[in-house]
Every structure is written in C-alpha cells, then in structure tokens.
C-alpha positions as CSV (number, residue, x, y, z in Angstrom):
1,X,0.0,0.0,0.0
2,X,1.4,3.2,-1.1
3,X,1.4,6.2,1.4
4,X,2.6,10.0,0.8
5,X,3.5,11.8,4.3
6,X,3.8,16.1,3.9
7,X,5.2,17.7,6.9
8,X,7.0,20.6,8.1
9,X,10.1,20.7,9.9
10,X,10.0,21.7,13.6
11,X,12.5,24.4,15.0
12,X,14.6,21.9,16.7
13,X,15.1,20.0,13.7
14,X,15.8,22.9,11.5
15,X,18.4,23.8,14.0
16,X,19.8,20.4,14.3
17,X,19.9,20.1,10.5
18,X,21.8,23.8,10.5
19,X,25.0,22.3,13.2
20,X,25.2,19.0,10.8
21,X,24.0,20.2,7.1
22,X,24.8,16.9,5.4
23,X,22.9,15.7,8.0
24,X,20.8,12.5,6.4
25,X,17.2,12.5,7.0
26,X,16.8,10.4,4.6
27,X,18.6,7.2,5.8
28,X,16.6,8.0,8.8
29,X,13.3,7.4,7.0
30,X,14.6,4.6,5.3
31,X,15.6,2.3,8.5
32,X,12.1,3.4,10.3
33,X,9.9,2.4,7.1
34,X,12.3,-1.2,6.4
35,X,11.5,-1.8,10.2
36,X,8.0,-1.5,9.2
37,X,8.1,-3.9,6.8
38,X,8.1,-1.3,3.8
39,X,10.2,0.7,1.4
40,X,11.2,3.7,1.2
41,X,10.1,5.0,-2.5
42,X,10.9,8.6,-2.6
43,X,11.6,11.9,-0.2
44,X,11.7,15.3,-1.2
45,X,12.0,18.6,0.7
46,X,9.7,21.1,0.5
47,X,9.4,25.0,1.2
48,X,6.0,25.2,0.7
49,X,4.0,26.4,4.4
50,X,7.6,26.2,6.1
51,X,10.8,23.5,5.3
52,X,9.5,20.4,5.5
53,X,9.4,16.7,3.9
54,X,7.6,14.7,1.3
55,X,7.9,11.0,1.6
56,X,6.6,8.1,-0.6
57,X,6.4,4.8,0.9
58,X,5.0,1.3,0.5
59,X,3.8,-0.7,3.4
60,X,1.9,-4.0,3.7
61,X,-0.9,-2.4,6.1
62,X,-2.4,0.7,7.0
63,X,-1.3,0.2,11.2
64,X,1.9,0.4,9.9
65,X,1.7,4.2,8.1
66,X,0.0,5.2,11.4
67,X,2.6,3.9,13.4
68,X,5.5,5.5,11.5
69,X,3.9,8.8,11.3
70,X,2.9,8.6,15.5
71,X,6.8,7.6,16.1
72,X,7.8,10.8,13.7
73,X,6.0,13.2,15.6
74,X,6.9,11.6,18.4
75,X,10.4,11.9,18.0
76,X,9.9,16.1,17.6
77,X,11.3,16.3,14.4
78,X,7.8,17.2,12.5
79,X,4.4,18.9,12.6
80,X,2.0,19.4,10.8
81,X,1.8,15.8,9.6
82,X,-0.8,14.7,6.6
83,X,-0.8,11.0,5.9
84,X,-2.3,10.0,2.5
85,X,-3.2,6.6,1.1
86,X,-1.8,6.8,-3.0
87,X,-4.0,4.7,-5.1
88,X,-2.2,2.8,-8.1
89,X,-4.1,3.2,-11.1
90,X,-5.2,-0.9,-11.1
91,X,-6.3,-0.3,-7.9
92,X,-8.6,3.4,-9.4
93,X,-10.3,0.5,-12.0
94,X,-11.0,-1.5,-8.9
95,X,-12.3,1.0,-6.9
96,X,-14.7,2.8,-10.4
97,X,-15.9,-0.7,-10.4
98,X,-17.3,-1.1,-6.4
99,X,-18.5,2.2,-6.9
100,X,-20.4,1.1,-10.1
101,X,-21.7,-2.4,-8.2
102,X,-22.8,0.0,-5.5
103,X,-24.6,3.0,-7.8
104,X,-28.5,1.5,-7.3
105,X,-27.6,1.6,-3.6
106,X,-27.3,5.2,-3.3
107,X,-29.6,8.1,-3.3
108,X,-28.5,12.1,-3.6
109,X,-29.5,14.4,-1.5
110,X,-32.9,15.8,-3.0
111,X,-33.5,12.6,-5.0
C-alpha cells in the first residue's frame, strides 16, 4: 500500500539540521519504514507552508503508516503531519468498479 506523508520541519530539527548540514534524514526514513516492513520510494523537501518533507512509501498495512507517522511526531522532528493513502491506477479500476456495483444503492441528496 502506497502512502505519501507532507510535513513541516520543527525548529529543533531545522536547527539540528543547521549544526550538521549533510545531515541524512533520509537514511533515517529509510531504516524506520524497512523496520515497518516497507520501502522507502521517494523523499523530497519542500518549502511550501515552512521547510519540511515529502515522503513516498509502500507498506503491507495501513497500522503500519500510522505507526511510523505517531513515532515521527513523536520523536519532535515534524508537525504538521498529513498522511495519505496513494491509489495505483489498477487499484482506481477497482475502486470505479465497487462504486459502479454500489450506484443502485445510493440516493442524492434531493433525489
């Protein structure tokens, strides 16, 4: 299951990052998602709404994206944390056709 996390940076990291600059967050990430089972498919930074992180991952199970986002924030080196589920686009087709099974089910508001 493929999971994007977007934070920002908190001041404690940005200043810990500032001492060390080649500093590698992204090793980091990797050893916390392996331990989870997963892999680590991409990070970026980002400036957008402060410095922060964008990170791609795969994990077998959604307790598992929870968990490594809880132990990030956690560990005081992000806020602002938004976890989102990435849907593949085999897994879109699937999804179109439960939503096609289910259409006779469901009524609109005013209908």
């Amino acid at each position: 299951m493929l999971y994007c996390i977007t934070a920002q940076y908190t001041s404690q990291a940005l200043n810990t990052m500032l001492d060390d600059p080649k500093t590698n967050r992204a090793e980091a990430v990797r050893k916390l998602i392996e331990a989870a089972g997963g892999k680590l498919v991409s990070i970026y930074s980002t400036v957008a709404e402060g410095p922060g992180v964008l990170v791609v991952f795969d994990v077998p199970e959604p307790a598992s994206a929870a968990a490594i986002c809880g132990l990030a924030v956690a560990g005081g080196a992000i806020q602002n944390i938004k976890l989102t589920r990435l849907l593949s686009p085999d897994e879109v087709t699937h999804v179109r056709g439960k939503a096609r099974e289910l259409r006779s089910a469901y009524r609109a508001p005013g209908k």
